[in-house]
C-alpha positions in Angstrom: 0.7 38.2 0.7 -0.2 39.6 3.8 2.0 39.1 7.0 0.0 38.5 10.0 3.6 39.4 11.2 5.4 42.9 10.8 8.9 43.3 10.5 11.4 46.0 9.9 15.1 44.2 9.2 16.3 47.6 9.3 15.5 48.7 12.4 17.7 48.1 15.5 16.8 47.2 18.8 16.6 49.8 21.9 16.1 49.8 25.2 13.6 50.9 27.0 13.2 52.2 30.8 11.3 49.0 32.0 14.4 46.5 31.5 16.1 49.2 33.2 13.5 48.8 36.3 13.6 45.2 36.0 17.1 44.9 36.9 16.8 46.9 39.7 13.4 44.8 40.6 14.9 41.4 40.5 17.8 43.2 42.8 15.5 44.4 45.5 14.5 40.3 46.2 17.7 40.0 47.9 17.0 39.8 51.3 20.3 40.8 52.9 20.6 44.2 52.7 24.3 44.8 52.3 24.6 42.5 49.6 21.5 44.1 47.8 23.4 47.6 48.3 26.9 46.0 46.8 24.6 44.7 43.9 22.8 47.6 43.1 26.0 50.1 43.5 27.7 47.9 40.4 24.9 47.9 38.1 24.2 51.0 38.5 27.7 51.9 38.5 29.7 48.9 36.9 33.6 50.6 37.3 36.7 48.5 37.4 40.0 49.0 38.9 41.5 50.1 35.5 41.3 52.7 33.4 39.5 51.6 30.3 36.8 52.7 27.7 33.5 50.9 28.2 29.9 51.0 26.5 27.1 51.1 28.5 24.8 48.5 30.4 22.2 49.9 27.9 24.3 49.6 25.3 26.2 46.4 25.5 25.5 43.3 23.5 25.6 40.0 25.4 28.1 38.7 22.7 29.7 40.2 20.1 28.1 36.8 17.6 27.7 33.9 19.6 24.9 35.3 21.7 22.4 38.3 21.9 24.6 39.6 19.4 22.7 43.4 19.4 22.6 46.6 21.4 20.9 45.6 24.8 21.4 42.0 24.4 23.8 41.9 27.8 20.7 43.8 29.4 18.3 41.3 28.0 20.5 38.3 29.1 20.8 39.4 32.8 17.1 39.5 33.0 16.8 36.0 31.6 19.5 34.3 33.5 18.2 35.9 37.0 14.3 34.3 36.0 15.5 31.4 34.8 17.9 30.9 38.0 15.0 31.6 39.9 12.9 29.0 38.3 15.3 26.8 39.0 15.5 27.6 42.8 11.8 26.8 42.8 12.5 23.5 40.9 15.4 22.5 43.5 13.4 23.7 47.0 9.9 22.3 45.4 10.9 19.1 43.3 13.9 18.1 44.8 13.7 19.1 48.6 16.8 21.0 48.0 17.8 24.4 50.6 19.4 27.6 48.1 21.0 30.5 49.3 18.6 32.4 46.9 20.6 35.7 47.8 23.8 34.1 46.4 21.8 32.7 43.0 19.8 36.3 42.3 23.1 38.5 43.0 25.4 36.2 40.9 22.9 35.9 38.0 22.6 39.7 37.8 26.4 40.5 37.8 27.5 37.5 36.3 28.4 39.3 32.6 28.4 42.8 34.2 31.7 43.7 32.4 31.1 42.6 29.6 30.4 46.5 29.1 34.7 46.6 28.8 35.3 43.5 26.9 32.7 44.9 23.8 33.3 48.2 21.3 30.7 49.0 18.7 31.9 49.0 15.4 31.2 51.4 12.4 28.7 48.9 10.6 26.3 48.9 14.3 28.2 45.2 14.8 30.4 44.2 17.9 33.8 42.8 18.0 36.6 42.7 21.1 37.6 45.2 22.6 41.5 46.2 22.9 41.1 44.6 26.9 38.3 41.9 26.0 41.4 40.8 23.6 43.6 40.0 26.8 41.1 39.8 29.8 38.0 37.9 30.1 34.6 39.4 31.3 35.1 36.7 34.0 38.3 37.4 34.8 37.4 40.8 35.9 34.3 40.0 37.8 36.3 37.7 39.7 38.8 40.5 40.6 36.0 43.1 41.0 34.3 41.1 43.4 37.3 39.8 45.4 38.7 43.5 45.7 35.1 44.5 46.7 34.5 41.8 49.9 32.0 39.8 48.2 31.9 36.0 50.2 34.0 33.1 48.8 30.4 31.6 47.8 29.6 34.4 45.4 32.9 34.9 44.2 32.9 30.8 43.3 29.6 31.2 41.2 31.2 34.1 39.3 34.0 31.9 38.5 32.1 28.9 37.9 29.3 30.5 35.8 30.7 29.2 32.2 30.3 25.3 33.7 32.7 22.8 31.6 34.5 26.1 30.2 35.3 27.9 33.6 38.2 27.9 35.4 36.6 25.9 38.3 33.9 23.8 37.7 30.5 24.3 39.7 30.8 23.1 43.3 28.5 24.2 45.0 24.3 24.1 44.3 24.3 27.5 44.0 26.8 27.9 41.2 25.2 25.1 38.9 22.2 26.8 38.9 24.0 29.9 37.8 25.7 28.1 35.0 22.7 25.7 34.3 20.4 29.3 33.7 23.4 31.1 31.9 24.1 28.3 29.4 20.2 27.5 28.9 19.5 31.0 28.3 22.6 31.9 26.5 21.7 28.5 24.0 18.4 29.9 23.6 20.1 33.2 21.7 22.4 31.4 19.5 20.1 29.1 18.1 17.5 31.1 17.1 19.9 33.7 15.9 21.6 31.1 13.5 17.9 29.8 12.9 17.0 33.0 11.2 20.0 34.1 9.7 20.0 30.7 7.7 16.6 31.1 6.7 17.1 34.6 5.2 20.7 33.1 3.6 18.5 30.8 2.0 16.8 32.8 0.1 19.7 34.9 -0.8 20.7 37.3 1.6 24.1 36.6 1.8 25.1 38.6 4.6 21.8 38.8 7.1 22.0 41.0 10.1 19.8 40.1 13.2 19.6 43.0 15.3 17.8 41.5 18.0 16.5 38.1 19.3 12.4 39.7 18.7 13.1 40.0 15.0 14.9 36.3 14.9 12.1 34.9 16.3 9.6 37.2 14.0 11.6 35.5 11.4 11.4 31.7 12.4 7.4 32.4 12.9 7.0 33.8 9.3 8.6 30.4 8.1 7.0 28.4 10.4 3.6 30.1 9.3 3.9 31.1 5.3 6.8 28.7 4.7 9.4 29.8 2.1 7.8 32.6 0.4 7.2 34.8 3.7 10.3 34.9 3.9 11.3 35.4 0.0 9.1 38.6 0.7 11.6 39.9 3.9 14.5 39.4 1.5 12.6 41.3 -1.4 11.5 43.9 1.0 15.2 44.4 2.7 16.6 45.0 -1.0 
């Protein structure tokens, strides 16, 4: 059978220099230009106030299961939220007559799981689990310290700890910080789904223990089902053993 799809299971996801420039692209559309400079400065430079090992933005997975579960994946989720916050801007100003502090929305989106890079550690299998601080201190936590102890506005500092919706400290009040949540739990939903989408298809057919190392090959995955049914993927399994 031929596969009008190619896949390697084996191979793991890397990152390339344009997510890198995309970051730094979706920075540059904040208008004020202090704020931009505070932005850029922590991605580029994402330090706390503590002394503690920490992978890289390149490196770090947006999750260490739950969501973009893979080397990059916090990368690849930044870039998501920010569009998808953006969108949403549109949506509210276009649709809904609605006035956003689009400064506020792009900065927040792009730092919003910045250190994340200190709650991760890569273990010897290429998988993710806690790190000895993510054990104690959530990713949220220390954004909200980070950006307090670095003069971000009230506003700002509220959409950090309001990004989680329903699971944050504070709940959204302000427009600005449901749209941040709204993008960040859309996006992050997106991830888990079609990670546990493919992973049950190849359990199926009886890999036991499938590894997803990126969203690109889950969704490879659910397309092979979706076009050769059972028996593309019966080949993947055959092909991975």
């Amino acid at each position: 059978m031929n596969h009008c799809i190619t896949l390697s299971l084996e191979k793991s996801n890397s990152i390339d220099l344009p997510m890198l420039d995309e970051v730094e692209r979706l920075a540059e559309l904040i208008k004020d230009k202090n704020l931009k400079e505070k932005v850029l400065s922590i991605l580029k430079n994402p330090k706390i106030s503590y002394s503690a090992p920490a992978l890289t933005l390149e490196e770090s997975p947006g999750g260490s299961y739950q969501h973009h579960s893979y080397r990059g994946g916090l990368m690849q989720h930044t870039i998501s939220v920010t569009r998808l916050a953006i969108t949403l801007c549109d949506l509210v100003e276009e649709v809904y007559k609605g006035n956003v502090d689009r400064d506020a929305v792009i900065a927040s989106s792009l730092l919003h799981d910045i250190y994340k890079t200190y709650t991760y550690e890569k273990k010897k299998d290429g998988t993710y689990t806690s790190s000895s601080l993510g054990d104690r201190v959530d990713h949220l936590n220390l954004l909200v310290a980070e950006l307090y102890k670095q003069g971000f506005s009230e506003d700002i500092i509220h959409i950090a700890a309001a990004h989680h919706g329903e699971s944050s400290p504070i709940q959204p009040k302000t427009l600005e910080a449901l749209i941040v949540s709204q993008a960040d739990l859309c996006d992050a939903e997106f991830s888990r789904k079609t990670l546990r989408a493919a992973e049950y298809l190849l359990r199926q057919t009886g890999n036991n223990y499938p590894r997803i190392t990126s969203s690109e090959e889950a969704l490879k995955i659910i397309k092979i089902k979706q076009q050769e049914g059972w028996e593309g993927i019966k080949e993947l399994n055959s092909r991975k053993e």
